[in-house]
N, C-alpha and C positions, 0 to 999 in steps of 0.2 A: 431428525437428529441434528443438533446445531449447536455440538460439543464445542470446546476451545480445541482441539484438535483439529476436526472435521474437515473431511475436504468433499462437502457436500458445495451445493452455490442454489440454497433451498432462497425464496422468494427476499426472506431475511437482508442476506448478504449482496442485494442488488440496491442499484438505486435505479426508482421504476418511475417518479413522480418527477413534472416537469418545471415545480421550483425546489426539490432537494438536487437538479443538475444544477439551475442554474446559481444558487447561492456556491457551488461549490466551483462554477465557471467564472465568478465575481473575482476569484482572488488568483493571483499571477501562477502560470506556469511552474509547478515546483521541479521539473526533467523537461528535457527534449534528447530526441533523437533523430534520424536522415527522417522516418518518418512519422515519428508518434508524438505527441504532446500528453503530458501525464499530469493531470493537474490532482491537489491532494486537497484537503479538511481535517482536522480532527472533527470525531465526533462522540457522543458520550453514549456509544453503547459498548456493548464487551466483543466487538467484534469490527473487522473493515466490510465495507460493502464497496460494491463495483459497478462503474457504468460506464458501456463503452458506444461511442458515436463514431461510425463507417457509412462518410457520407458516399453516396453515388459518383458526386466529382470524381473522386480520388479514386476509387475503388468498381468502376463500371457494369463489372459482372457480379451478379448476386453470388457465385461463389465465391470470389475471391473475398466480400464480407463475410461472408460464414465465416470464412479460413481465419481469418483475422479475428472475430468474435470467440470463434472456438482454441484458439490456441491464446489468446488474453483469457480465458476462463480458466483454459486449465493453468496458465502459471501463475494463476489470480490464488487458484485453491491449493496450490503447494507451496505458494509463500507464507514465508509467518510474518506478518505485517501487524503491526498493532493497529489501534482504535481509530483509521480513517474512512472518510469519504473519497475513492480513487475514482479517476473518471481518465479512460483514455480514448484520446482522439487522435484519428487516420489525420496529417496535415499534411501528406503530399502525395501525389502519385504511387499507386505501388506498380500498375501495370496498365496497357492502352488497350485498346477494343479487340485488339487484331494481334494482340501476344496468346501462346496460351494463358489461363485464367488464374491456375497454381500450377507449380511445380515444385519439384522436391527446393530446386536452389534458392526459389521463392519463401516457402515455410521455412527452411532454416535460417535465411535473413529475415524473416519476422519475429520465429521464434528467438534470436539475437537480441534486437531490439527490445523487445516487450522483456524481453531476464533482465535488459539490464537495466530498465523503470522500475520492475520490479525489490531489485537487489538495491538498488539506490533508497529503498525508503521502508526497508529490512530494517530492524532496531539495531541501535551498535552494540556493542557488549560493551558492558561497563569495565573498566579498567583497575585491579587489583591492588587496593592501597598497600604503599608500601610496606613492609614491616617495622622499617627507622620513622616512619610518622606513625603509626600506631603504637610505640612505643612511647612516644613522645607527647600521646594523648595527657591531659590533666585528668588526674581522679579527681569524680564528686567529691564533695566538703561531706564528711558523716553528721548525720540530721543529729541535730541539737536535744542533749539525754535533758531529762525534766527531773527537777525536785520536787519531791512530796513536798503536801503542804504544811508548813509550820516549820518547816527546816531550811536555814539560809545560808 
C-alpha cells in the first residue's frame, strides 16, 4: 500500500541505486545540523524517497547506526514532505568506542536533530489573499455577442 498518506517506507520510498545517491549528493547541502547533513532533489514521482548514509567513522558501533537509521525512518514516514529525493548523512561523531552505544539522552538528541531536517523541508502553507486585493481583481471582458448573418 503506498497511499499519499501511508506511513509505510515500502522499497518505493527509498533511494536504494548508487547513482540516484549520487546525483542527489551533486547539489549543495539544503540543512545542516551539530550532526546531520540533509541533502534534498525534487523529483517527479508522487512521493519523497529517503536515503540514509551512517558511516563507521562517526558512528563505531553497529547499534548506534541502526539507532540513527531507525529513528530517520520513522520521522521520514510521519512527515508530509512533498515530491523529494532526501538523503541524510551522519557528519560528525555521535559517540566513541568506549561511551555507552545509545542511550535514552542520546536518541532524544537525534531524535532533535533529524525533526528539525525534517520540519525544514515540510511544505509552507500558502498565505490567504487578502480580501481588499481580491476585491480589487478586474473582471473578465464578456465574450463578444455575434450577429446573424445579413443583419449589420
Amino acid at each position: 500500500m503506498t497511499g499519499e498518506g501511508s506511513h509505510d517506507f515500502a522499497r518505493v520510498r527509498r533511494i536504494v541505486k548508487t547513482d540516484e545517491f549520487s546525483s542527489v549528493f551533486r547539489l549543495r547541502p539544503s540543512q545542516k545540523t551539530a550532526h546531520f547533513v540533509l541533502y534534498t532533489r525534487p523529483n517527479a514521482l508522487p512521493h519523497a524517497r529517503l536515503g540514509v548514509v551512517a558511516a563507521k567513522r562517526f558512528a563505531p558501533r553497529a547499534v548506534t547506526r541502526n539507532t540513527i537509521k531507525r529513528i530517520t525512518r520513522e520521522l521520514f514516514r510521519t512527515a508530509q514532505l512533498p515530491a523529494l529525493d532526501c538523503i541524510v548523512r551522519l557528519a560528525r561523531p555521535v559517540n566513541t568506542k568506549t561511551g555507552p552505544a545509545t542511550n535514552a539522552a542520546l536518541k532524544t538528541l537525534l531524535h532533535a536533530e533529524l525533526a528539525r531536517l525534517f520540519a525544514s523541508q515540510a511544505p509552507r502553507a500558502r498565505k490567504p489573499v487578502p480580501a481588499a486585493a481580491a476585491a480589487q481583481a478586474v473582471p473578465a471582458a464578456p465574450p463578444p455577442t455575434q450577429t446573424p448573418p445579413g443583419q449589420s
